[in-house]
C-alpha positions as CSV (number, residue, x, y, z in Angstrom):
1,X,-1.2,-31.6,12.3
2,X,-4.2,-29.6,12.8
3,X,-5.3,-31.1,15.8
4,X,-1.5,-30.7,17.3
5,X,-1.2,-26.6,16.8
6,X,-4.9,-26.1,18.1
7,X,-3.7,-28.3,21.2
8,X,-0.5,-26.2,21.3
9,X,-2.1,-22.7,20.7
10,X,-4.1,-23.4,23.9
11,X,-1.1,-24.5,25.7
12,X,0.5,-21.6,24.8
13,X,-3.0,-19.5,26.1
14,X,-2.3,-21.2,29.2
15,X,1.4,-20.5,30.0
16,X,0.5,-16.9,30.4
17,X,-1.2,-17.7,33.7
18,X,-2.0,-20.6,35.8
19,X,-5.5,-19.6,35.2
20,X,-5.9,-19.0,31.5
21,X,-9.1,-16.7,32.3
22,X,-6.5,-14.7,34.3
23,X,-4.1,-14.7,31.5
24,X,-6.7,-13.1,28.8
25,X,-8.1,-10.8,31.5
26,X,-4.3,-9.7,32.1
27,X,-3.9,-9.2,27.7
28,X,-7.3,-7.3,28.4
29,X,-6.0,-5.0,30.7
30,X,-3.0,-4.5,29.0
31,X,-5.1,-3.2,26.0
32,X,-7.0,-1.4,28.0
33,X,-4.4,1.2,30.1
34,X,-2.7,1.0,26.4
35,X,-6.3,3.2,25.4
36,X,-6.5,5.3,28.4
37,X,-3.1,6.4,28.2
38,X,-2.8,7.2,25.2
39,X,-6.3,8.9,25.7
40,X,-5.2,11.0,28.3
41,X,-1.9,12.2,26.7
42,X,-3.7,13.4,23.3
43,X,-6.2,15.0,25.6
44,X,-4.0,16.9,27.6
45,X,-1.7,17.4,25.0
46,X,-4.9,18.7,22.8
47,X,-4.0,16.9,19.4
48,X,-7.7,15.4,19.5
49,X,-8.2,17.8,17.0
50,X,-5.8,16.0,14.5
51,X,-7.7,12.4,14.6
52,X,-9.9,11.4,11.8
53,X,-13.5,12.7,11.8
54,X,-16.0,10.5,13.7
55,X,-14.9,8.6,17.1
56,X,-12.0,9.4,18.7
57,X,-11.7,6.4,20.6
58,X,-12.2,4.0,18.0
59,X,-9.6,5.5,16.3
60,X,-6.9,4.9,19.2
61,X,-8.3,1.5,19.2
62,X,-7.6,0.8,15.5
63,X,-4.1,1.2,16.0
64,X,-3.5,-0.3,19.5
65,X,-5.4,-3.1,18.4
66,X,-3.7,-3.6,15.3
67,X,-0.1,-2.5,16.7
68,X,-0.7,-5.1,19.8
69,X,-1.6,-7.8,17.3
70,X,1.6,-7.6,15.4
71,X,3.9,-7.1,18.3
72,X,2.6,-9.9,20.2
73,X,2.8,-12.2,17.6
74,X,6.2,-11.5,16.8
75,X,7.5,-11.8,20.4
76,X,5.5,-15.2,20.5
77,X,7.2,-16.6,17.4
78,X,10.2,-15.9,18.3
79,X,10.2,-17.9,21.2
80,X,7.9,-21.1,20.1
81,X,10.0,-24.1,20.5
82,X,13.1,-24.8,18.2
83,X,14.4,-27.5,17.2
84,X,16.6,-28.3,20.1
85,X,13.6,-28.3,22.4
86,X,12.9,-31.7,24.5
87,X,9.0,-31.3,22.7
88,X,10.7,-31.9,19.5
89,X,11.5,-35.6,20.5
90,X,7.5,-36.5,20.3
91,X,6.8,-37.0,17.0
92,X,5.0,-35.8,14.8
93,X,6.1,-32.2,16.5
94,X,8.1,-30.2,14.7
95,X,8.8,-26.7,14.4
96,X,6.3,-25.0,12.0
97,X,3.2,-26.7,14.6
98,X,5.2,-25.1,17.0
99,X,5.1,-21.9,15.5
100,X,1.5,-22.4,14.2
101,X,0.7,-23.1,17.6
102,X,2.0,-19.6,19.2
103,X,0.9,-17.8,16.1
104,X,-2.6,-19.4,16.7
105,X,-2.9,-18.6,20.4
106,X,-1.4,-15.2,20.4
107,X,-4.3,-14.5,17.8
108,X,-7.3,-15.6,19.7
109,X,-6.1,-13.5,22.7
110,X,-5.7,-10.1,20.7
111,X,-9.3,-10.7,19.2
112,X,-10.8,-11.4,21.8
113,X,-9.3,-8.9,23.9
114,X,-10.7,-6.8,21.6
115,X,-13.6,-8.1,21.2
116,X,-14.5,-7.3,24.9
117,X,-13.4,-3.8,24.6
118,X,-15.1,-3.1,21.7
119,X,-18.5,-4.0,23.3
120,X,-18.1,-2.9,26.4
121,X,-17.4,0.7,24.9
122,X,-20.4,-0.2,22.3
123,X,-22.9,-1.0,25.1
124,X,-21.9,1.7,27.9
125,X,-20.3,4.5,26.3
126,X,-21.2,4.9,22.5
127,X,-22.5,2.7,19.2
128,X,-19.7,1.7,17.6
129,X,-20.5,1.5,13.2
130,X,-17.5,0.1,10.7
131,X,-17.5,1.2,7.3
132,X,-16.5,-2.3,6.0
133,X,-16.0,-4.8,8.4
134,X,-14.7,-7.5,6.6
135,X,-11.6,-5.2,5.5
136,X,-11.0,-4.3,9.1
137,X,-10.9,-7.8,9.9
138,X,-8.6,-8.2,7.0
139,X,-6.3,-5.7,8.2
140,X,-6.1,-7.1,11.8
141,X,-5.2,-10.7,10.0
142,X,-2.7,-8.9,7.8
143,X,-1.0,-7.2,10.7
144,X,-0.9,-10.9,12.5
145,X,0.7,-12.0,8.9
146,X,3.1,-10.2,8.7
147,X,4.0,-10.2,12.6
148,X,4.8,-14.3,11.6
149,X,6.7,-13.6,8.7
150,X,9.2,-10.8,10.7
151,X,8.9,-13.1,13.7
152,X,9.7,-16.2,11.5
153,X,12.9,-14.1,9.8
154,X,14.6,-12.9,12.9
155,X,14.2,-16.4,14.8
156,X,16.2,-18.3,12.1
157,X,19.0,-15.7,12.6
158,X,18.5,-16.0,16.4
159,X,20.4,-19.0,16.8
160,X,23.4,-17.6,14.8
161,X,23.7,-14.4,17.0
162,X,21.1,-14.7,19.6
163,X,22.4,-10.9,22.0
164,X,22.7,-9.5,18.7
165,X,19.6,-10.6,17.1
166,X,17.8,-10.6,20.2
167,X,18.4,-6.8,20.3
168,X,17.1,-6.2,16.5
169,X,14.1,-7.2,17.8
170,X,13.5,-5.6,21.2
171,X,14.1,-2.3,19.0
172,X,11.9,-3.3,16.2
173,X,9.3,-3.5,18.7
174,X,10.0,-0.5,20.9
175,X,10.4,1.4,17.8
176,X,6.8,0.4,16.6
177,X,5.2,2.2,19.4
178,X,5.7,5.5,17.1
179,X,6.9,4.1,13.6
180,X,3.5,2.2,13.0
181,X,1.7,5.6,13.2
182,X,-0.9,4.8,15.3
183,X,-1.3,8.0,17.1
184,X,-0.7,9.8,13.2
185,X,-3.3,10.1,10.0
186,X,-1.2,9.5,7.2
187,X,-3.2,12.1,4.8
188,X,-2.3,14.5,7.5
189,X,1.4,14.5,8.0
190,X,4.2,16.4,5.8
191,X,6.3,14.4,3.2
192,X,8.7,15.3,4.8
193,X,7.5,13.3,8.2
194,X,5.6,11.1,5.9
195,X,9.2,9.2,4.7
196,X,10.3,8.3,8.1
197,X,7.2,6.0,8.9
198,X,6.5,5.3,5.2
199,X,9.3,2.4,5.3
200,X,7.4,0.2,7.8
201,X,4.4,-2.5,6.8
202,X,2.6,-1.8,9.9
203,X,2.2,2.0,9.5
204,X,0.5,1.3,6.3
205,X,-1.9,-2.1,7.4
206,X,-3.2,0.4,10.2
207,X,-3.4,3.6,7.8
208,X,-5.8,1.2,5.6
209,X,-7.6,-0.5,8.2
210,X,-8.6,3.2,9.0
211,X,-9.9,3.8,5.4
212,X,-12.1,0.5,6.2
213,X,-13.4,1.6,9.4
214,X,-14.4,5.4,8.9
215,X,-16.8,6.6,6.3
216,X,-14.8,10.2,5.8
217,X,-11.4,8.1,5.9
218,X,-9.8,7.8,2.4
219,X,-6.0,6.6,2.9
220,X,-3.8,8.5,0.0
221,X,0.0,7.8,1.1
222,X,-0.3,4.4,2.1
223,X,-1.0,1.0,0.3
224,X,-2.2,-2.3,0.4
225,X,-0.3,-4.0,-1.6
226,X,3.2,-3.0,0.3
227,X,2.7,-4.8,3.6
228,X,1.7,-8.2,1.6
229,X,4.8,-7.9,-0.5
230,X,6.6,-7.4,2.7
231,X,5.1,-10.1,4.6
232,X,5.8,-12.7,1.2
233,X,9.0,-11.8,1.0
234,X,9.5,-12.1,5.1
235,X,7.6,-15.1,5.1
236,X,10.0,-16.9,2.6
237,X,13.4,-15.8,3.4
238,X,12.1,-16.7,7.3
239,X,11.1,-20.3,6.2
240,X,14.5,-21.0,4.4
241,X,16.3,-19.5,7.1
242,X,14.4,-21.9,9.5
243,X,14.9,-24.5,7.6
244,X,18.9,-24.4,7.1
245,X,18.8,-23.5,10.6
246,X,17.2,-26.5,11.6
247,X,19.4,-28.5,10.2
248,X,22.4,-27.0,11.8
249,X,21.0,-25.9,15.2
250,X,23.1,-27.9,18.3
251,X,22.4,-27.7,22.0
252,X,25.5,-26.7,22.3
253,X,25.3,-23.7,20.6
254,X,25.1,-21.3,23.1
255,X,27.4,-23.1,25.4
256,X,30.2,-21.2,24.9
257,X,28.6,-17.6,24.4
């Protein structure tokens, strides 16, 4: 089983590109204008001054690269093969490799997209230093986490009411680009502001990722233990939901919608 989602994780690396160096390169470069431009519009806009003390650039990349992971593997989840697909008639495939499998590659793009950004800037620009590596590296695996489990919820429903569903998502998404509070230091805002991004997981996984990478970062409005209950409780109601669904799913579903 395994063996099956590593193969399908770099199938699933593949399909971005008929060259699957061009397909990370293109993830890369994504990333990449995702830094600048939100580089340039801080700059311009002069709210550098509201970032976290130490690099400002590492502290755009915390939360692209965080946000980016999440989003991505979402959006990947979501459409990894169901059970109607023709793959599902070559056993031992089944769903949850197939999930595994998109889960899997979406991962190893994000890091090392990442990766490469984070040394090029460490080798030509500035040294780069982490507080605690091993909870930033948590963090990034949590927001991946809990990208399945929301993924994993909203594609069992997707069958039932896929326009409907469909669009749940797309806005979930879209709305991330501000509610996860990557531009925003949490110990900063108003509690007033605070309460309309203090609902989502992702606002607080990259508000504590922060407290791991910066020395003079200590988060006091978000928590850990929040986006792990989220992601749990995600997680289970999405494998249920995939599993009834499974059992009920038809090609012909969608024929007459």
């Amino acid at each position: 089983m395994l063996e099956l989602v590593f193969h399908g994780a770099v199938h699933n690396v593949r399909m971005t590109h008929t060259s699957a160096v061009m397909g990370l390169v293109i993830n890369l470069f994504q990333s990449a204008v995702m830094i600048a431009g939100f580089y340039l519009m801080f700059t311009f806009a002069g709210a550098r001054g509201n970032a976290i003390r130490g690099d400002y650039i590492l502290f755009l990349m915390s939360g692209i690269f965080m946000f980016m992971t999440h989003v991505k593997t979402l959006g990947a989840v979501m459409k990894a093969d169901g059970p109607t697909s023709a793959i599902m008639k070559h056993a031992p495939m089944n769903t949850l490799i197939a999930i595994g499998a998109a889960a899997l590659g979406t991962l190893y793009v994000q890091v090392f997209s990442a990766g490469v950004i984070l040394y090029i800037y460490h080798a030509i620009v500035a040294p780069l230093y982490f507080d605690e590596p091993v909870g930033m590296l948590g963090m990034l695996l949590l927001a991946w986490g809990s990208g399945i489990a929301i993924g994993l919820m909203i594609r069992a429903a997707m069958p039932w009411q896929p326009r409907f569903f469909g669009t749940v998502a797309q806005i979930y998404m879209r709305l991330n680009m501000i509610a996860s509070g990557k531009m925003f230091v949490a110990n900063a805002m108003p509690t007033a502001v605070l309460a309309f991004f203090d609902w989502n997981p992702l606002f607080h996984i990259i508000d504590q990722g922060r407290g791991y990478i910066f020395l003079n970062y200590a988060p006091r409005y978000t928590s850990l233990e929040y986006p792990i209950y989220v992601m749990l409780a995600c997680l289970t109601l999405g494998l249920i939901g995939e599993y009834y669904t499974g059992k009920k799913a038809s090609v012909s579903w969608s024929m007459g919608r």
